[in-house]
C-alpha positions in Angstrom: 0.0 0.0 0.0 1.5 3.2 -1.1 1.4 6.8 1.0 1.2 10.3 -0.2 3.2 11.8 3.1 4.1 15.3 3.2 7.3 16.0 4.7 5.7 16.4 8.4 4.2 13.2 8.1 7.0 11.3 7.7 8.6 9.6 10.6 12.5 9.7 9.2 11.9 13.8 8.7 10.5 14.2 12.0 13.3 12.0 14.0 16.1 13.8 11.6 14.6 17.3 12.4 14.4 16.9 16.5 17.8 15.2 16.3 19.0 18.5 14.6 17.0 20.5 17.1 18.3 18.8 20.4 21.7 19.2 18.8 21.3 22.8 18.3 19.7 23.0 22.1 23.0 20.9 22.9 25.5 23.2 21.7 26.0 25.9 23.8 26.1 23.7 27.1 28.8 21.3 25.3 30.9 24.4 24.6 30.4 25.8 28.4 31.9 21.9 29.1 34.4 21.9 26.2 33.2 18.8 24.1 31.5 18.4 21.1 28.0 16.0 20.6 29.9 13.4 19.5 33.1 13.4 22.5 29.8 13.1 24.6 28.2 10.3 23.1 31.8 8.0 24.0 32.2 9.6 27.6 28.8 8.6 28.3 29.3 5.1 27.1 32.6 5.1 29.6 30.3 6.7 31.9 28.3 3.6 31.7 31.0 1.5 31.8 35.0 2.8 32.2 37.8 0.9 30.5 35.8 -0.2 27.8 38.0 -0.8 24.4 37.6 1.2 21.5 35.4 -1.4 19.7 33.0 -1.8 22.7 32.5 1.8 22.7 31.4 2.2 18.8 29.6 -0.4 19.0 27.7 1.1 22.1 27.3 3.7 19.8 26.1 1.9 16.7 30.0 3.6 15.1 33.1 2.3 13.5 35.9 1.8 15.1 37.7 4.5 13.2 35.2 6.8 14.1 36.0 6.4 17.1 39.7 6.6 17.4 39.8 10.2 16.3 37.3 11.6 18.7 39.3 9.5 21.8 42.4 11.1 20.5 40.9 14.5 21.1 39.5 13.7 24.6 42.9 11.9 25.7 44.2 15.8 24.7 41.3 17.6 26.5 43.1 14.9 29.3 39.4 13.5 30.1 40.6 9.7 28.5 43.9 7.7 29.0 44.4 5.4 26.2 46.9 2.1 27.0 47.2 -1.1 25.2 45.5 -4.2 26.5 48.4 -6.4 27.6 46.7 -9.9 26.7 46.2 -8.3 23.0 48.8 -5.3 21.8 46.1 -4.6 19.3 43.5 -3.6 21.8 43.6 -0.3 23.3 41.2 0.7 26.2 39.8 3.7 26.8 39.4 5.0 30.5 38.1 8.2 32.0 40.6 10.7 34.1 39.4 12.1 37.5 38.1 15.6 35.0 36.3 12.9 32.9 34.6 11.7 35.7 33.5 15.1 37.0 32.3 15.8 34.0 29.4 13.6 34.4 27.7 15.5 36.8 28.4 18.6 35.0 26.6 17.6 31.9 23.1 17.0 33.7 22.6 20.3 32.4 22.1 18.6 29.1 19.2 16.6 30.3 17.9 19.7 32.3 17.4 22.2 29.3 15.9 19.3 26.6 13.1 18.5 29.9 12.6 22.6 30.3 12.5 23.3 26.8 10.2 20.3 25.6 7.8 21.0 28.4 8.1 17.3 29.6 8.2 15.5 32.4 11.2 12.8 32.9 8.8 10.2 32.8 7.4 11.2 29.3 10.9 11.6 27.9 11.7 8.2 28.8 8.7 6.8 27.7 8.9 8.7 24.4 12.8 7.6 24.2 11.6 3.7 24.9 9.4 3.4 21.8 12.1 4.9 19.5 14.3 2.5 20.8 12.0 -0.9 19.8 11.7 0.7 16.5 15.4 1.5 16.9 15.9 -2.2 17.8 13.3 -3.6 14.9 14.7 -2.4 12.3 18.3 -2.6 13.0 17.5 -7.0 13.7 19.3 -9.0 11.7 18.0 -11.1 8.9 15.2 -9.6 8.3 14.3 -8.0 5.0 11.2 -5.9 4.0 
């Protein structure tokens, strides 16, 4: 069955468009901490679990490796990441939050803070909201399935 959608009626438009909107919201609060949207997205997967290896943290965050590496880099020089080698594999390298990278956890609640204010919503309704783009997140990112 085909659709005539406008723009506004379709769901990839509308997710790309309040991506684009949260990021702009982001900005200024990721300069005031000195990181960019994407040196975020890997502290808070370290956040959620330190040490991890650069591998485990793109794909935490759906990434490639070597989109990875570069931003790392950048926060080892910020000094908010150590990187070392793994000693069971030289290969490996894992990534672990300094004392600053900690701290910054706390100081990014801000981030949560202004998209609650600024949507008008309560935690609750954010999370419930974020929960159904995650299953269709999750349904259409399952393997062997084809439409």
């Amino acid at each position: 069955m085909a659709y005539d959608l406008t723009l506004e009626d379709q769901l990839c438009f509308s997710l790309y468009a309040t991506s684009m909107a949260i990021n702009r919201l982001y900005k200024p609060l990721l300069d005031q901490l000195g990181i960019t949207y994407p040196q975020y997205l890997v502290l808070s997967a370290l956040w959620e679990e330190d040490g991890r290896g650069i591998g485990a943290i793109a794909a935490r965050l759906d990434l490639e490796p070597s989109t990875i590496t570069p931003l790392v880099k950048r926060l080892e020089a910020a000094g908010l990441v150590t990187r070392t080698r793994r000693p069971e594999d030289e290969r490996g390298v894992a990534v672990a939050l300094t004392p600053r990278g900690v701290a910054l956890k706390s100081e990014s609640r801000c981030l949560g803070e202004a998209l609650f204010t600024k949507a008008g919503m309560e935690p609750a309704e954010m999370i419930a909201l974020n929960r159904k783009i995650r299953e269709l997140h999750d349904a259409l990112t399952r393997p062997g399935e084809a439409p």
